[in-house]
BARO-115029 format. One line per 5 residues: number of its first residue (from 1); their letters; for each residue x, y, z of C-alpha. Coordinates in pm, 1 decimal. Example, Ala and Ser with C-alpha at 12.3 -4.5 7.8 and 13.67 -1.06 7.14 Angstrom:
<rs>
1 = AS = 1230.0/-450.0/780.0  1367.0/-106.0/714.0
</rs>
This chain:
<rs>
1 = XXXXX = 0.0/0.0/0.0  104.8/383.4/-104.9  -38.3/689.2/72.1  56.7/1011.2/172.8  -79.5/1246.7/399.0
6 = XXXXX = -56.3/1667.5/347.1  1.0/1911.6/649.9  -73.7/2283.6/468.2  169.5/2540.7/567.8  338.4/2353.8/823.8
11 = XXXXX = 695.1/2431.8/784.2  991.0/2233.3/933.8  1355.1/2224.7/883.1  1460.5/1925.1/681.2  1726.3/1831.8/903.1
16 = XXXXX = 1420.9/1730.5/1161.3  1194.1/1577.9/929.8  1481.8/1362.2/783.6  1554.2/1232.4/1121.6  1168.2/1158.3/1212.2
21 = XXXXX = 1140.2/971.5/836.6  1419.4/746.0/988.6  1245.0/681.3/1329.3  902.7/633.0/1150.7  1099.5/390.9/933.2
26 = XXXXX = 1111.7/162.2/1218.0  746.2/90.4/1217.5  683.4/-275.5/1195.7  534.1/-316.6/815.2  680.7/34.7/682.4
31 = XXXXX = 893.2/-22.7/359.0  937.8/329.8/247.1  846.8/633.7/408.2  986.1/1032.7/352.6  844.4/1299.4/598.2
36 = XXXXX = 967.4/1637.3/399.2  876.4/1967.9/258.3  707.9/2004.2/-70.7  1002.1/2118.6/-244.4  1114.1/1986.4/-595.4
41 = XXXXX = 1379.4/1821.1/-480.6  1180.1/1604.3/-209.6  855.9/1576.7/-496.8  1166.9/1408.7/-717.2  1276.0/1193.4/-442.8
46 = XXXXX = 965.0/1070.2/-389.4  932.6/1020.7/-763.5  1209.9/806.3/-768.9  1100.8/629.3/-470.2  796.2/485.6/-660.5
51 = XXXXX = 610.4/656.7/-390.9  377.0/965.0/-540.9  41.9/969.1/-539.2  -246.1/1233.5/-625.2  -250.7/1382.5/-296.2
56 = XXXXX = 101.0/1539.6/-354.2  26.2/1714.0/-666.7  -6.8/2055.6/-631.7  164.9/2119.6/-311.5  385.6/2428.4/-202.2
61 = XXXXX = 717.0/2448.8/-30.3  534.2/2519.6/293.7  361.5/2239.0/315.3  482.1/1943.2/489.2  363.0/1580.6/340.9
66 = XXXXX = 409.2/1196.7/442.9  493.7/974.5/196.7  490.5/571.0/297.9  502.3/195.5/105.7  407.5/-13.9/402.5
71 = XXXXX = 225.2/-362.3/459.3  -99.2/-278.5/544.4  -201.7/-632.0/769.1  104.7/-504.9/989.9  58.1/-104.5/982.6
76 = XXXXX = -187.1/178.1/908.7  -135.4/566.4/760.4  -265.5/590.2/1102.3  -66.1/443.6/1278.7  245.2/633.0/1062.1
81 = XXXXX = 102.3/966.3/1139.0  39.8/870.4/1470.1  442.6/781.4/1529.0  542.4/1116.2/1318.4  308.8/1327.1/1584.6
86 = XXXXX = 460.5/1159.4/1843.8  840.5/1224.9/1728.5  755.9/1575.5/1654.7  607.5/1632.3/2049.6  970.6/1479.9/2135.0
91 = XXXXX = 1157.0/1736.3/1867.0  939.9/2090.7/2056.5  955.0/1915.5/2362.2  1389.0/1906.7/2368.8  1341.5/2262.1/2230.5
96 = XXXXX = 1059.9/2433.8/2387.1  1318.2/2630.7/2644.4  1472.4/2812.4/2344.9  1384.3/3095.0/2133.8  1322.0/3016.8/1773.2
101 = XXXXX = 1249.0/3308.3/1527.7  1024.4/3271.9/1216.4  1254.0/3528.3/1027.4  1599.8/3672.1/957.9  1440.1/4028.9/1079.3
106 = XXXXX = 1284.5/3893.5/1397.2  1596.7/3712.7/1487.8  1788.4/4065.7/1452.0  1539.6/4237.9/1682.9  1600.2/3954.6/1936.5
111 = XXXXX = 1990.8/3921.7/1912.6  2059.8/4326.5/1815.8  2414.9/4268.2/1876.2  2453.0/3977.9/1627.2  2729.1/3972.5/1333.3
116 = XXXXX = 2693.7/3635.1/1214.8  2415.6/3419.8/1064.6  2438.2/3048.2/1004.6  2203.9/2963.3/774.9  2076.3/2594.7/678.4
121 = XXXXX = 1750.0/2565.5/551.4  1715.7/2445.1/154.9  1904.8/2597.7/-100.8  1662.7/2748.6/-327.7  1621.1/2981.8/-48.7
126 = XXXXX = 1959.2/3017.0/79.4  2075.6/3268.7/-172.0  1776.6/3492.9/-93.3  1845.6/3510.4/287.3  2197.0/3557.1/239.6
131 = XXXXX = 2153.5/3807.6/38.7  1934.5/3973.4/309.4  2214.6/3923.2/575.9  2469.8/4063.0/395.6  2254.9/4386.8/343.6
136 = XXXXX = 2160.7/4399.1/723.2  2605.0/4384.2/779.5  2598.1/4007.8/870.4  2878.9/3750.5/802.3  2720.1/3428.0/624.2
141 = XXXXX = 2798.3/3093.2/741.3  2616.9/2906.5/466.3  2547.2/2504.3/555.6  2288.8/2504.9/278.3  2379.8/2315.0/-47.9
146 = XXXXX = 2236.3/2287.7/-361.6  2289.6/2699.3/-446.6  2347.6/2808.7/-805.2  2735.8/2866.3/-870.7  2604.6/3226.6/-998.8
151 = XXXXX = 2437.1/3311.3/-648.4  2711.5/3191.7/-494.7  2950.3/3455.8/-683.9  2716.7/3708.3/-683.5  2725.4/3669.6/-327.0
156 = XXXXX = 3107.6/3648.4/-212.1  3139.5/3949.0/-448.8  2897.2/4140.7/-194.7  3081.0/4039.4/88.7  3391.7/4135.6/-39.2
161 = XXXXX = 3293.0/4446.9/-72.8  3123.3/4504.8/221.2  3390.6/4358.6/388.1  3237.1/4061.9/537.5  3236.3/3693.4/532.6
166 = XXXXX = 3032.9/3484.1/346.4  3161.9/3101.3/401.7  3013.7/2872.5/204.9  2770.6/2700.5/26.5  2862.7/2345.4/173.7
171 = XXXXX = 3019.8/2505.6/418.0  2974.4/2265.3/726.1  3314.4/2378.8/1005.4  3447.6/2712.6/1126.8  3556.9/2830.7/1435.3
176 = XXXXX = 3486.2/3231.9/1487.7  3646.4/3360.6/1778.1  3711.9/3013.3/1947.1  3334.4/2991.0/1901.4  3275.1/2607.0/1670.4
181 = XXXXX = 3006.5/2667.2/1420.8  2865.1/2374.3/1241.9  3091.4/2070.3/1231.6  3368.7/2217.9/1396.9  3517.7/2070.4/1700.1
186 = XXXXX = 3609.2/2236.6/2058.8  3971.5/2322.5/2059.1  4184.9/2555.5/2207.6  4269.9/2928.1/2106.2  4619.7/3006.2/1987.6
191 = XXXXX = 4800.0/3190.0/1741.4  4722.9/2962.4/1419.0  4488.1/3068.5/1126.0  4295.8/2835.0/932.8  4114.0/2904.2/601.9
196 = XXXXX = 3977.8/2570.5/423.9  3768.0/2477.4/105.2  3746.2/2154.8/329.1  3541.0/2076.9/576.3  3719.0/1732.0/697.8
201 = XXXXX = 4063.4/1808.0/641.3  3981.4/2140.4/873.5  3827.0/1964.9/1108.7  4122.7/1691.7/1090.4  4406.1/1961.8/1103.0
206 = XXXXX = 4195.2/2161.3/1428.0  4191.3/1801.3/1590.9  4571.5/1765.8/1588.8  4694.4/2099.1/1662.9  4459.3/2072.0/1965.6
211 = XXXXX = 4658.9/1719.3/2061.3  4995.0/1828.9/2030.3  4863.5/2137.5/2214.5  4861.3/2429.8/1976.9  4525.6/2581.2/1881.2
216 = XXXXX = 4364.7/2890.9/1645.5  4282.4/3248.3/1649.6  4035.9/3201.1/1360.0  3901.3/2942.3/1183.8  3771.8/3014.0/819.8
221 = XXXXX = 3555.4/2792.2/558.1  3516.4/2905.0/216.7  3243.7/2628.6/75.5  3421.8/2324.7/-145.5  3344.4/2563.5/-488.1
226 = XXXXX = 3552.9/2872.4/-332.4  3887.1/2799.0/-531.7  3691.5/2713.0/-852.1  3772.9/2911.9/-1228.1  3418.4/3065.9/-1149.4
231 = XXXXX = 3432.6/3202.1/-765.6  3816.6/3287.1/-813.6  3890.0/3197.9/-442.0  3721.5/3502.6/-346.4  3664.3/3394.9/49.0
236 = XXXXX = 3947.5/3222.2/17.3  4207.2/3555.6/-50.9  3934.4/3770.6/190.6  4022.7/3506.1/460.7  4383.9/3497.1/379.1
241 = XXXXX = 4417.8/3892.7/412.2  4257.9/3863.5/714.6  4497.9/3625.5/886.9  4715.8/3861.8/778.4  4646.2/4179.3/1001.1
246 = XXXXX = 4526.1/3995.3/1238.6  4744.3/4042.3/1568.4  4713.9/3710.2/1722.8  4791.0/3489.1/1445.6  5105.8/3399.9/1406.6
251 = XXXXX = 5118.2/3111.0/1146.6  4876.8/3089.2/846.6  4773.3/2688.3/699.5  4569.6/2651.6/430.2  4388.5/2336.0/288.9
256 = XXXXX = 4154.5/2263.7/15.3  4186.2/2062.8/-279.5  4397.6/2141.9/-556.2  4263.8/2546.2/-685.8  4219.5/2622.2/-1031.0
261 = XXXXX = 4526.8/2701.8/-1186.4  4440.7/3103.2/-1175.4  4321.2/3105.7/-796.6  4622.1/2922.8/-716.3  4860.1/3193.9/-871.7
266 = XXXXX = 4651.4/3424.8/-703.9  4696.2/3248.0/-350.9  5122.0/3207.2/-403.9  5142.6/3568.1/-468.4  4956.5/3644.9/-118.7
271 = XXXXX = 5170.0/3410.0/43.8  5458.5/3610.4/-128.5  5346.0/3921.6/29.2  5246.4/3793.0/391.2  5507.9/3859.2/638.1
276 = XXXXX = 5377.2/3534.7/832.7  5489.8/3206.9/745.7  5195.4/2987.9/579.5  5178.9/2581.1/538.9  4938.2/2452.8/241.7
281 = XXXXX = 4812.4/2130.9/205.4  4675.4/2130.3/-120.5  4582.7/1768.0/-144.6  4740.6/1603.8/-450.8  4862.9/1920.1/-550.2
286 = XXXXX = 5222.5/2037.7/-628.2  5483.3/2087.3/-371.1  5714.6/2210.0/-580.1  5524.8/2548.1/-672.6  5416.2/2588.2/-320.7
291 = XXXXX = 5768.7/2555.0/-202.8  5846.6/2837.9/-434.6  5588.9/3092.0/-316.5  5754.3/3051.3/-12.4  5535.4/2814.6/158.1
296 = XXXXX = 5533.9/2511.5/333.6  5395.3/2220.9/119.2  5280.3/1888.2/311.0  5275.4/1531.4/253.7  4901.4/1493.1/466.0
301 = XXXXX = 4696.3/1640.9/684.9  4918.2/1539.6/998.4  5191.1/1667.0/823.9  4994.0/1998.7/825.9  4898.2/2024.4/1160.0
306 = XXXXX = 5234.2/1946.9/1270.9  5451.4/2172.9/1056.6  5223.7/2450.2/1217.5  5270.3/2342.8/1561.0  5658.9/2363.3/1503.6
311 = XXXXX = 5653.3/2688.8/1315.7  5448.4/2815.6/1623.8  5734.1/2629.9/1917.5  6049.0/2779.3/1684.2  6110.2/2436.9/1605.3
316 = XXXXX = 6249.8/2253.2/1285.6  5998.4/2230.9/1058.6  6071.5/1855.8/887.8  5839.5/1617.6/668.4  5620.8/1347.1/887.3
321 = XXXXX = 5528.2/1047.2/709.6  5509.3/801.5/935.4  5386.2/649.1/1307.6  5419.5/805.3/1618.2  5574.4/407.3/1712.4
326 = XXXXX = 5854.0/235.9/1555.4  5941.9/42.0/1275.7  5909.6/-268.9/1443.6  5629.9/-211.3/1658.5  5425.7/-121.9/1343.2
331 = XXXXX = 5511.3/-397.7/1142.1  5426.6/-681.6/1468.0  5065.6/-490.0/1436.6  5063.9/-565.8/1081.8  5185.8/-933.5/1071.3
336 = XXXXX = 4962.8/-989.0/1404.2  4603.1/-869.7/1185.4  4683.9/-1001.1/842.4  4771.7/-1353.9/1048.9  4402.8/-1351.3/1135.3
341 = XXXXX = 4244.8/-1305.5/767.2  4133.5/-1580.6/614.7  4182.1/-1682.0/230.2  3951.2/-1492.6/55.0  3974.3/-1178.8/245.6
346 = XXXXX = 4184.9/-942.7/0.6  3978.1/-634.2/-66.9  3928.9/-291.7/128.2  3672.9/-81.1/207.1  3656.5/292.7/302.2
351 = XXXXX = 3344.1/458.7/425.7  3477.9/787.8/484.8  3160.3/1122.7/609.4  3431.7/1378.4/369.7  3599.5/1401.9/49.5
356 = XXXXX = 3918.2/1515.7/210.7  3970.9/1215.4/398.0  3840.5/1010.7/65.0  4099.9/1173.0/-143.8  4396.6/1141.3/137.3
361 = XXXXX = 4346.4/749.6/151.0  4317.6/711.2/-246.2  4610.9/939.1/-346.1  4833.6/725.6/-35.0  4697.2/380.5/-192.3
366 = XXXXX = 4634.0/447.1/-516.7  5027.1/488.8/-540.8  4993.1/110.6/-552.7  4659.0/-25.9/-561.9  4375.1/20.3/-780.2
371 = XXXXX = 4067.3/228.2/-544.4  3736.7/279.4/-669.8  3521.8/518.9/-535.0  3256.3/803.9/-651.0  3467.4/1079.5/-656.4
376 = XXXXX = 3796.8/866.7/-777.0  4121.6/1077.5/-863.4  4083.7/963.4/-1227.5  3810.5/829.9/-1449.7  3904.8/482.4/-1481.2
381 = XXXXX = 3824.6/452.0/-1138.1  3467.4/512.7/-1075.2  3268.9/336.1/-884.5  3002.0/270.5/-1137.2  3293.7/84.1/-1346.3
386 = XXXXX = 3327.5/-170.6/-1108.8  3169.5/-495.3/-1102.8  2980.2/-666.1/-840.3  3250.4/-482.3/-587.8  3540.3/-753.2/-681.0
391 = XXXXX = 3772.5/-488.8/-590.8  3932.4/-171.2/-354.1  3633.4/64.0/-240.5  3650.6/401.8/-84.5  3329.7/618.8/-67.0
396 = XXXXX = 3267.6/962.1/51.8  2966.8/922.9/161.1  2859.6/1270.2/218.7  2863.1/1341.7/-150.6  2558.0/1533.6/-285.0
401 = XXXXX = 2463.5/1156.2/-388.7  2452.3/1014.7/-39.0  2267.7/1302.6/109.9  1926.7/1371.5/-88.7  1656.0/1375.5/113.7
406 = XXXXX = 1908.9/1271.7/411.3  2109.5/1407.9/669.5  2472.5/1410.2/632.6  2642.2/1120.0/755.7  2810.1/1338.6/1015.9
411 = XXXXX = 2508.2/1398.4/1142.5  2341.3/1035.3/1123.4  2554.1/783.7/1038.4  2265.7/535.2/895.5  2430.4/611.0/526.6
416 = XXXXX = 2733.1/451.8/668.1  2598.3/158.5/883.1  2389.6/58.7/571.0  2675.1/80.7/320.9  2893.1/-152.3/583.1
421 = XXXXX = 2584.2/-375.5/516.7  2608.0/-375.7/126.7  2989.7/-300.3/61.0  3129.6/-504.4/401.9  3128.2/-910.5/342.8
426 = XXXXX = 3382.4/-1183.8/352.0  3606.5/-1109.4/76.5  3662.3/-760.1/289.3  4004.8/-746.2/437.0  4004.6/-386.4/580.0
431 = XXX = 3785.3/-121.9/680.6  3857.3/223.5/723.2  3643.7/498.6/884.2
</rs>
């Protein structure tokens, strides 16, 4: 049995309603279900679910629908709507001591002091508030995804001149005056600046700095597009500049993946210029040119963090490429585990949440294996060209792909528990996370 139920003008963030569709999921004789707005991407989804019905034709953004395939001797629409009610009681319940403002301009009037929205609601109407932000004097901290590469230019060229930030789309970690927005984790202030097109190999590079006991002044995203031909790095030179008068940092690392050629050339020639030394991990990219701009190039992202940490203690700033323990202690690890596999055990599998960490593990094993994975370092090696999975896998599973109608597998890691299901069997040999 398909149904679907309508709720007119009954708005909720998507991040919610994707979680409830998972815990109404667990209904004994539900197949399928989506709890979402009426938006064209969630209409599509439900499309391609095999799952739309009259009742959703017609319907607005604002209006919230339930969508279900379920065994109707074991479960009822009833008995679906009854669960989402109840989920939704839990969801105001956890909530119901804070403030929650139906608009940008109401939130201003409550928070008069503010400088800095975060904004995460869908991204056909990202741009729009944005937009509005920018013109009230805010800095933009855009989760939302999904935004037209135009707005998104049209945008950081605002900001610029204004003078203001405006991180993102897709951007998910940044830590403003030791405050973590987003993704970011809780780590110390210090005298290192950050600015990243990468939201994992920021948060990886924060992480480590913090545990050899370093930490930032300012952390700043740019969105994954930032250092594209069409943005030209334009949050990405605002946040370098930055760094640069700022008083309390001290050391400047950069990480993203390899720019496009022109936003790189723009990047070296800042570094030139800065009168602060500056480590870039450029995943993949080329050492030699950074080493000629004056920079320090890195091998990974712990090679990052801890050529920082040195340049911060005065200390000798060397490559790292290995284990914190020896030789031989690694290699009794590896001879104890691959004693244990059995025959037909030969193939790995990564199930990484970012395509930092993704591309880190393939460029370190492609050197010598052959990795598949949906956002592989060449074309020979996609995913879609491998058969029946008779080979090296490693996913990043919060591609646009993974998360449609989803949340982000940082933020509910079923994506991952179910691809450990389909991808994780007894010819797998490895699994990295």
């Amino acid at each position: 049995m398909i149904k679907a139920i309508v709720k007119k003008n009954a708005y909720n963030d998507s991040v919610t309603l994707m979680l409830i569709s998972r815990e109404v999921q667990k209904l004994d004789g539900v197949e399928d279900v989506l709890v979402g707005m009426g938006t064209e991407l969630n209409l599509n989804l439900v499309k391609t679910m095999d799952m739309f019905v009259p009742e959703l034709e017609g319907i607005s953004p604002n209006d919230l629908f339930i969508a279900a395939r379920y065994d109707e001797s074991k479960v009822s629409m009833d008995d679906i709507v009854a669960a989402f009610n109840e989920e939704m009681n839990k969801k105001k319940e956890s909530g119901s001591g804070d403030y929650q403002p139906p608009t940008l301009s109401s939130a201003l009037n409550h928070l008069r002091d503010a400088n800095m929205l975060v904004l995460s609601i869908p991204g056909e109407y990202a741009a729009e508030e944005a937009e509005n932000a920018l013109r009230e004097g805010l800095n933009v901290m855009m989760f939302s995804d999904n935004v037209k590469i135009e707005d998104e230019l049209r945008l950081k060229k605002m900001a610029v001149d204004k003078g203001l930030l405006m991180m993102g789309p897709d951007c998910g970690t940044a830590i403003i005056n030791g405050v973590p927005l987003c993704f970011a984790n809780v780590v110390r202030r210090g005298k290192i600046g950050l600015v990243g097109a990468s939201g994992t190999g920021t948060q990886e590079i924060t992480v480590l700095v913090h545990q050899l006991g370093q930490g930032f002044s300012q952390v700043i995203g740019t969105g994954g597009r930032d250092l594209s031909e069409e943005i030209g790095g334009l949050m990405m030179v605002q946040g370098i500049q930055a760094l640069m008068k700022d008083p309390a940092t001290e050391v400047i690392v950069l990480v993203s993946k390899p720019p496009a050629a022109s936003v790189e050339q723009k990047i070296y020639q800042l570094v030139k210029e800065s009168g602060k030394p500056v480590v870039i991990d450029f995943i993949g990219g080329d050492a030699e040119a950074i080493s000629k701009a004056g920079a320090y190039p890195c091998l990974s992202l712990e090679d990052a963090a801890r050529k920082t940490v040195a340049l911060v203690k005065g200390e000798e700033v060397v490559d790292f490429d290995g284990f914190d323990a020896g030789e031989d202690e690694i290699n009794q690890i590896i001879e104890k585990s691959v004693a244990k596999l059995k025959p037909d055990q030969k193939y790995l599998r990564g199930l990484y949440t970012g395509g930092t960490l993704t591309d880190e593990a393939i460029k370190y094993m492609g050197e010598s294996h052959d990795i598949y994975s949906n956002i592989p370092l060449s074309p020979d090696k996609d995913i879609e060209l491998l058969e029946n999975n008779q080979g090296h896998i490693c996913l990043d599973l919060g591609e646009d792909q993974f998360t449609r109608g989803r949340p982000h597998p940082m933020i509910d890691p079923m994506t991952r528990s179910e691809y450990f299901e389909s991808t994780v069997d007894e010819s797998t040999a490895i699994v990295l996370v």
